[in-house]
C-alpha positions in Angstrom: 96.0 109.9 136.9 99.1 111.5 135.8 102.1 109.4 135.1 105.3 110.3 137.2 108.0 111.3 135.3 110.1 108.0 137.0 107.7 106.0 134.6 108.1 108.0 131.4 110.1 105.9 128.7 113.4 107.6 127.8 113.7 108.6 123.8 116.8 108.7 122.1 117.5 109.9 118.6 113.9 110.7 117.9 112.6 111.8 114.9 108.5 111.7 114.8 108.4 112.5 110.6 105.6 110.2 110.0 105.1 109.1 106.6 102.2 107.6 104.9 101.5 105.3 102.0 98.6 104.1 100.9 98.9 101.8 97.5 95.5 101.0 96.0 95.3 98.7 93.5 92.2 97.1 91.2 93.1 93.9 89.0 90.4 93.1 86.4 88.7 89.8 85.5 86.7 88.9 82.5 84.2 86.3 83.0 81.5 84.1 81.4 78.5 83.5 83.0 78.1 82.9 87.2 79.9 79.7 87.3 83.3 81.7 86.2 82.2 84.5 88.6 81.9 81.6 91.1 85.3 80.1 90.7 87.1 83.6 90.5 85.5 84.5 93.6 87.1 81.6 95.4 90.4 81.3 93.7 91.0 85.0 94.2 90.0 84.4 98.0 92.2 81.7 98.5 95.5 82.9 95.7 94.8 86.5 98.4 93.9 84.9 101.8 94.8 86.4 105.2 97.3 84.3 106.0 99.1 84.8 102.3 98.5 88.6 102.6 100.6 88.6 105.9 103.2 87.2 104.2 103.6 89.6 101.9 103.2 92.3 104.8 106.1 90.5 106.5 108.5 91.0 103.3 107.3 94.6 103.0 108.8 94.8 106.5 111.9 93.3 105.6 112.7 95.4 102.1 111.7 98.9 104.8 114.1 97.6 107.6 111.4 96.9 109.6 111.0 94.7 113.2 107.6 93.3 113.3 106.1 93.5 116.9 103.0 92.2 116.6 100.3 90.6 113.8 96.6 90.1 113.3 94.3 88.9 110.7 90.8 88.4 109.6 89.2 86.6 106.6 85.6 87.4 106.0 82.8 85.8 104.7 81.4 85.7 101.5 84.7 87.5 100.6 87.9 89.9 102.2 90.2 89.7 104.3 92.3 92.1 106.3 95.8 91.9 108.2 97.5 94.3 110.3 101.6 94.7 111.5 102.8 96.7 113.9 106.6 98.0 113.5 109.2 98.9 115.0 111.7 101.1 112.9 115.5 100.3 113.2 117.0 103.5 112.7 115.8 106.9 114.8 113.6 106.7 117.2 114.8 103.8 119.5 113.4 103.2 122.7 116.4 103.7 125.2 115.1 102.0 127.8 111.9 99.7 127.9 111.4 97.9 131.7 107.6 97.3 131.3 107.7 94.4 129.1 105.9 93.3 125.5 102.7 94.6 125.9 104.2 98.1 126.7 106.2 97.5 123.5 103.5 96.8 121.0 101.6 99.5 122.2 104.0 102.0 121.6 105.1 101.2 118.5 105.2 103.7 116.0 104.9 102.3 112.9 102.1 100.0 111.4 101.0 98.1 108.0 97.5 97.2 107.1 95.8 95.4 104.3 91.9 95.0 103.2 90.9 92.9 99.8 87.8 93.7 98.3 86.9 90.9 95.5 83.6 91.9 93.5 82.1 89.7 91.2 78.5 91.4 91.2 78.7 93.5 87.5 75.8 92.0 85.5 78.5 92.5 82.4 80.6 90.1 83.8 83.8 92.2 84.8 85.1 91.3 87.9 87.1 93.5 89.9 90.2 92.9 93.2 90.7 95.7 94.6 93.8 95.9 97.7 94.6 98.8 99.7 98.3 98.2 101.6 98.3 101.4 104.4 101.9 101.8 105.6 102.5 104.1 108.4 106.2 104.6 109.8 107.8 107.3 111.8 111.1 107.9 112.1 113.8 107.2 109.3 112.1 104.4 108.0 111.0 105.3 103.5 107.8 103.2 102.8 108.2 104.3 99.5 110.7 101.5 99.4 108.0 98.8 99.3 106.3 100.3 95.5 108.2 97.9 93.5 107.8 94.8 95.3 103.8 95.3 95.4 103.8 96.0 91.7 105.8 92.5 91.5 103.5 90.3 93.7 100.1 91.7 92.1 98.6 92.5 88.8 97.8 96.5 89.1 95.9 97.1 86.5 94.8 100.5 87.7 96.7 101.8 90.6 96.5 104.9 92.8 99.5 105.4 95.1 99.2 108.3 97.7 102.1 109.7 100.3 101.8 111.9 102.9 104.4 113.1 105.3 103.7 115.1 108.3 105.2 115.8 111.7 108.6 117.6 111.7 112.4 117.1 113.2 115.4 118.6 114.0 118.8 119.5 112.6 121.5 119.8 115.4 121.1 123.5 115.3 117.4 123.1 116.1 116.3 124.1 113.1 112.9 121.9 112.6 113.0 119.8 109.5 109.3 118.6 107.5 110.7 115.9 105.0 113.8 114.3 105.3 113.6 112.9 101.9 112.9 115.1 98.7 111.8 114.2 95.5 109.7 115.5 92.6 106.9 112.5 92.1 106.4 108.9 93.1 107.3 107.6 90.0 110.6 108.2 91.2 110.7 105.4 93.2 108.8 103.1 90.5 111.0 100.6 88.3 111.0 102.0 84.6 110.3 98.6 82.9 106.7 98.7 85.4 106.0 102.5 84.2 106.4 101.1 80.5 103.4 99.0 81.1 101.1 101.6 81.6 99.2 103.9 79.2 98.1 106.5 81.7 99.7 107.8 84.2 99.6 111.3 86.1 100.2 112.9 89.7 98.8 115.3 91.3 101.1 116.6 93.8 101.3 119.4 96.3 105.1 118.7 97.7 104.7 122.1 99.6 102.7 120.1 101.8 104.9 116.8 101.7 101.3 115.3 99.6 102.0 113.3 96.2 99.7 111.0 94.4 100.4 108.9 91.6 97.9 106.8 89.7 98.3 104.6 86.8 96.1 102.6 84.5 97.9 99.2 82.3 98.2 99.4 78.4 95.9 97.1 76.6 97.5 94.0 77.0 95.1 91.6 74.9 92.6 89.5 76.6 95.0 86.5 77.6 95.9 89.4 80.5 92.5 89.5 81.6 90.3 86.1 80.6 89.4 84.1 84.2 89.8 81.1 81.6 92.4 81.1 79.4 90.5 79.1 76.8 88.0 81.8 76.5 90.9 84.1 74.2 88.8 83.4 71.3 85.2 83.7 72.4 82.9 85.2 69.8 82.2 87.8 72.2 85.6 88.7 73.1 85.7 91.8 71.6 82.8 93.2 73.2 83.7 92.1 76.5 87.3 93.6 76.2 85.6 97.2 75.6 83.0 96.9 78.6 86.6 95.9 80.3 88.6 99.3 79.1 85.5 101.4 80.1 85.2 100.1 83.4 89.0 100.6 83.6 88.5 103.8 82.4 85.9 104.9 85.0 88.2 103.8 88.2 90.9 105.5 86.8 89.1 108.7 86.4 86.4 108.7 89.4 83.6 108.7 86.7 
């Protein structure tokens, strides 16, 4: 059935630039033996549960200038969880008129976060992996880039890989259409210094003539206090194997192989 044009919503301002970015992170764990493995597994599941996740979701919100319409979230069992936001941006793209209530609202929203936590625990060498992808998806004026800092802050990235799309396009006042209204040379840009001096490697592969940029990073040895799942395990005779199975499995995220 087509919709009459007396029940179209009215847009004001619009500007449907939609940006995308899609932080990836992987924070490593040394462990002895399967009880370790064990109690990582459930203090990582409950230090990253759905509930805690949405929490950070909702101050990822707040540092973009965001209005949360609606939430969800799943934990999953053995291990995960997941937690979806959908936005509402405060600057262009403002509904002039809405009449058919909240539902009508959250569905067109055009913005949304997602999150999915992916413990592993299951390397025979006892390396244990968290790996978090945060998917944040805005139109209008609204930078997600803003939010880089804040998840470097709230987790331990050992290896990171940080991806940003724009597409979509808008208009100048003389109608000329416009593909980016942001420009910048990498996404390390928008990272704090004191977080980029923390890592060894770190490279981008960019293709800014079509608005695509990807930054990925992998932490400078920072002694096995950084990475033990028991802190009294700094000085375990095998130590120093385990901390070079750890920077070759590091190694191998951060370059695919």
């Amino acid at each position: 059935m087509q919709e009459s044009s007396q029940n179209r919503i009215k847009l004001s301002g619009f500007n449907n630039l939609t940006k995308i970015l899609s932080f990836n992170l992987y924070d490593f764990c040394i462990t002895f033996g399967d009880k370790q493995k064990e109690e990582y597994i459930n203090w990582i599941n409950e230090k990253y549960s759905s509930d805690k996740i949405l929490q950070l979701s909702r101050k990822i919100c707040e540092i973009i200038n965001s209005d949360i319409i609606s939430e969800s979230k799943m934990d999953f069992d053995p291990v995960g969880a997941s937690t979806m936001t959908l936005m509402s941006d405060n600057h262009g793209g403002k509904w002039e008129h809405v009449s058919q209530g909240a539902a009508v609202k959250s569905h067109l929203t055009k913005s949304h976060l997602t999150s999915h936590t992916y413990p592993d625990a299951s390397a025979p060498n006892g390396i244990c992996t968290y790996r978090v992808d945060f998917d944040i998806a805005t139109c209008g004026d609204i930078i997600p880039l803003k939010a880089v800092n804040y998840l470097f802050e709230v987790f331990e990235c050992d290896v990171v890989y940080i991806d940003y799309v724009v597409r979509g396009y808008t208009r100048l006042n003389s109608g000329k259409k416009i593909y980016n209204d942001q420009y910048f040379n990498s996404i390390q840009d928008f990272i704090n210094p004191e977080v980029m001096q923390q890592y060894e490697y770190h490279s981008d592969l960019n293709m800014p003539r079509d608005n695509i940029w990807q930054t990925k990073m992998m932490i400078k040895d920072m002694g096995p206090q950084h990475f033990v799942f028991d802190s009294g395990d700094v000085n375990h005779p095998d130590i120093d194997r385990k901390m070079a199975t750890l920077k070759d499995e590091m190694r191998e995220v951060y370059h695919l192989y």
